[in-house]
N, C-alpha and C positions, 0 to 999 in steps of 0.2 A: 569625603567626610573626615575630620578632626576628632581622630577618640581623646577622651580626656585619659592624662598620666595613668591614670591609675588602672586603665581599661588596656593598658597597652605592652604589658608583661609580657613575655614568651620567655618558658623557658629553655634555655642551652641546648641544641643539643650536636652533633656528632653527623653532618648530612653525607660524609664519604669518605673516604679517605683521610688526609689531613686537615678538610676544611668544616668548621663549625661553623653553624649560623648564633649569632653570639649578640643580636639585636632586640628590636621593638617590634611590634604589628606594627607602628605607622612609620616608624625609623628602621629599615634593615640596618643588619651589620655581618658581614661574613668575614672568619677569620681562618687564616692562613698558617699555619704551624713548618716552618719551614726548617729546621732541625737548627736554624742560625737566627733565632727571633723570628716572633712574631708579622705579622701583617694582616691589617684590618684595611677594609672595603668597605668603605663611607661608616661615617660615626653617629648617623641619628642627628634627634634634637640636644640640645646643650642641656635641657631640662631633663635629658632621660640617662646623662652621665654615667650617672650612680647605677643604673641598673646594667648597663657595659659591663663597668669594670663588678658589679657584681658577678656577672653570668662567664666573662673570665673566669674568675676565682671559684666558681661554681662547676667547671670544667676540669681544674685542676691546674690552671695556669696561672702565671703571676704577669698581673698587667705591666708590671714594670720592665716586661719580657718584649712587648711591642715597640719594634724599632721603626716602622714602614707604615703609611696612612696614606692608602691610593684611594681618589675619588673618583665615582662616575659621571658627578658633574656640580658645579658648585651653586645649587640650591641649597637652601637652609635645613630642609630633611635628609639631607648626603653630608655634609661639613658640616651641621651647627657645632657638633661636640667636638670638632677636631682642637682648636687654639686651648681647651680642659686637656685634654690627651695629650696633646704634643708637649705643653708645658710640664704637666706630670711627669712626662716619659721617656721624652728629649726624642721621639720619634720623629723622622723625616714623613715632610709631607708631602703629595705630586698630585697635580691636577692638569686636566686640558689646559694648555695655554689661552685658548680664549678666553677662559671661565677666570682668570687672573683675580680681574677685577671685581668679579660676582663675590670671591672671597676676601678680597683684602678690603671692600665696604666703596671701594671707588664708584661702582654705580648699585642705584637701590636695585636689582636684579635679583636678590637671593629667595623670593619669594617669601621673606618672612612677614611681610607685610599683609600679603593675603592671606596667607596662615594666620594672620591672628598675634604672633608674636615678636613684633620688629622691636618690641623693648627687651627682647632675650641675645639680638645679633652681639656675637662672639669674634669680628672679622681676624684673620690670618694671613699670612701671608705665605705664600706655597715659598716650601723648598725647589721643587724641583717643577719646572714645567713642560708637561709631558705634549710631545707632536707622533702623529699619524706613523704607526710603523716602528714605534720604539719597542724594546725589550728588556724587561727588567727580569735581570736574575737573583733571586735573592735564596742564597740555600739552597735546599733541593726543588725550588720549583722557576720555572720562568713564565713569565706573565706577559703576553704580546696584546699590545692598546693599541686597538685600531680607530682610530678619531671619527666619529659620527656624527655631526652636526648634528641640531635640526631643534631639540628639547632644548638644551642650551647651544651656543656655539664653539664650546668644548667638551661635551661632551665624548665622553670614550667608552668605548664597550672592549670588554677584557676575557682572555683565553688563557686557558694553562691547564697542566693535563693533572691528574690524580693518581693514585693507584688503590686499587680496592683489591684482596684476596690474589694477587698476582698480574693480575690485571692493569689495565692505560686506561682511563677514561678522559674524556677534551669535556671541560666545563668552560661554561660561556655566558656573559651576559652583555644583554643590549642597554647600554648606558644611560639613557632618558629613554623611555617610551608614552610616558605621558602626552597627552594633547593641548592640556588646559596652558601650556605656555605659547598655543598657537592661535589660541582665536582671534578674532581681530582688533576685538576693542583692548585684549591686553599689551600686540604688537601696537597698536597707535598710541596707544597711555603712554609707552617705552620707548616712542622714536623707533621701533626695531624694523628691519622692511618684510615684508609678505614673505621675500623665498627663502624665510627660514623654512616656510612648509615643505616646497620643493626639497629644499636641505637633505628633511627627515626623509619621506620616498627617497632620495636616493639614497641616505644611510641606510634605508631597512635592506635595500637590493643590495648593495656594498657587502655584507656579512652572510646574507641569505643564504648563501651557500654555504657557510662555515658547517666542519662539520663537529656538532656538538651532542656529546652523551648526555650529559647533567646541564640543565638549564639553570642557571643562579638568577633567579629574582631580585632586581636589586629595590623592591617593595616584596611584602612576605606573602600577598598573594599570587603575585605574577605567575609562582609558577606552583599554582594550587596546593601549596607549602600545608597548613592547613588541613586539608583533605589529607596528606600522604604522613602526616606527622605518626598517626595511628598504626601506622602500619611498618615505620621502624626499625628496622631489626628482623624484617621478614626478608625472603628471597626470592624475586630479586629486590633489593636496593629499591626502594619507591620513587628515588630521586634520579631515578635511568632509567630514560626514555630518551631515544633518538631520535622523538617525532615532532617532540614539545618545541623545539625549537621553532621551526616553522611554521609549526602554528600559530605558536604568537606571534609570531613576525607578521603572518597573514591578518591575525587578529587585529594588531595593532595597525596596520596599512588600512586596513577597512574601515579602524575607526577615525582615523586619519579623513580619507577620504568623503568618509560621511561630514564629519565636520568641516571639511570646505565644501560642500553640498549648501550644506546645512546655512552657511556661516561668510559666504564669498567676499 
């Protein structure tokens, strides 16, 4: 489901350590405070700009402070706002190398089409193209992207640790989990072949064992965002839990599964 702009506010807030969720309901955005600039993890739609760099500024940051723009894959709800930002901010951008072309407009792939808005595509061109197993250090934090096919074919899921009250935590998120880029009739509209399915099952087993405190959603409910917002500032942390990982992992394989059931 497609909320309208206006349905799609969230405010700022603070989910652990250095990282805020700093997005949309239907556009995440989590940002990274790394004592040497900024970094943002995927930018929404191009349409919901304003409300970024608002909830920046509503934090107490200054957007022109974001130097760093890593995607988790280059649909148009993860990169539409990026070519608004980068331009602003002169921030470097990195994407799965496969996903290249998703973003530079070379093939119609960025899903904005089914979305509803292919008159809003924004295309970019990545600075940096990121492969399986790279490490970005930016500041006090490092960021390890382990390359997950399956949603797109660059997709990347991303690790790096936190600190809360003395404490380490491993925050992790799985790059595409979405299904709707796997049915059939949207692989044959695209020329794309079937084992992107296969792809995704073996990404999900690929990470499955990673071991992750903080689940990062890279949509606001994945990881029942939502539900725990309320609770805040209580203890413990409502965004630690070491089980959530797997769960959705499990989650998402099932409904994987079901849809090629479903869907052969």
């Amino acid at each position: 489901m497609v909320y309208p702009y206006w349905e799609q506010k969230v405010k700022p807030f603070r989910m652990i350590g250095n990282l805020y969720f700093v997005g949309t309901f239907e556009g995440s955005s989590h940002m990274i405070d790394t004592g040497d600039g900024l970094v943002l993890i995927d930018t929404g739609y191009p349409q919901t700009v304003y409300w970024l760099l608002e909830n920046i500024r509503a934090l107490g940051f200054d957007p022109y402070d974001v130097r760093h723009i890593i995607h988790s894959h280059g649909h148009y709800d993860h990169c539409g706002g990026t070519r608004a930002l980068a331009e602003l901010t002169g921030a470097k951008t990195y994407l799965g190398a496969p996903d290249r072309e998703y973003a530079n407009g070379t093939l119609d792939l960025s899903w904005a089409k089914e979305l509803g808005y292919y008159q809003y595509i924004e295309p970019f061109e990545p600075d940096v193209l990121l492969r399986d197993g790279d490490r970005l250090t930016i500041g006090n934090t490092t960021i390890d992207c382990i390359a997950t096919p399956g949603h797109t074919p660059g997709t990347m899921s991303l690790f790096f640790d936190v600190e809360e009250e003395g404490k380490t935590y491993r925050v992790g998120t799985f790059g595409g989990a979405g299904i709707n880029s796997l049915t059939r009739a949207f692989l044959e509209e695209y020329g794309l072949p079937l084992s992107y399915r296969d792809d995704f099952l073996r990404s999900i087993e690929k990470v499955y064992e990673e071991k992750v405190d903080v689940f990062m959603g890279n949509h606001f409910w994945n990881n029942h965002a939502p539900e725990k917002l309320p609770h805040l500032g209580e203890t413990p942390n409502p965004f630690i839990d070491p089980t959530e990982w797997k769960r959705f992992l499990d989650e998402t394989r099932k409904n994987a599964l079901e849809l090629y059931r479903q869907d052969p």
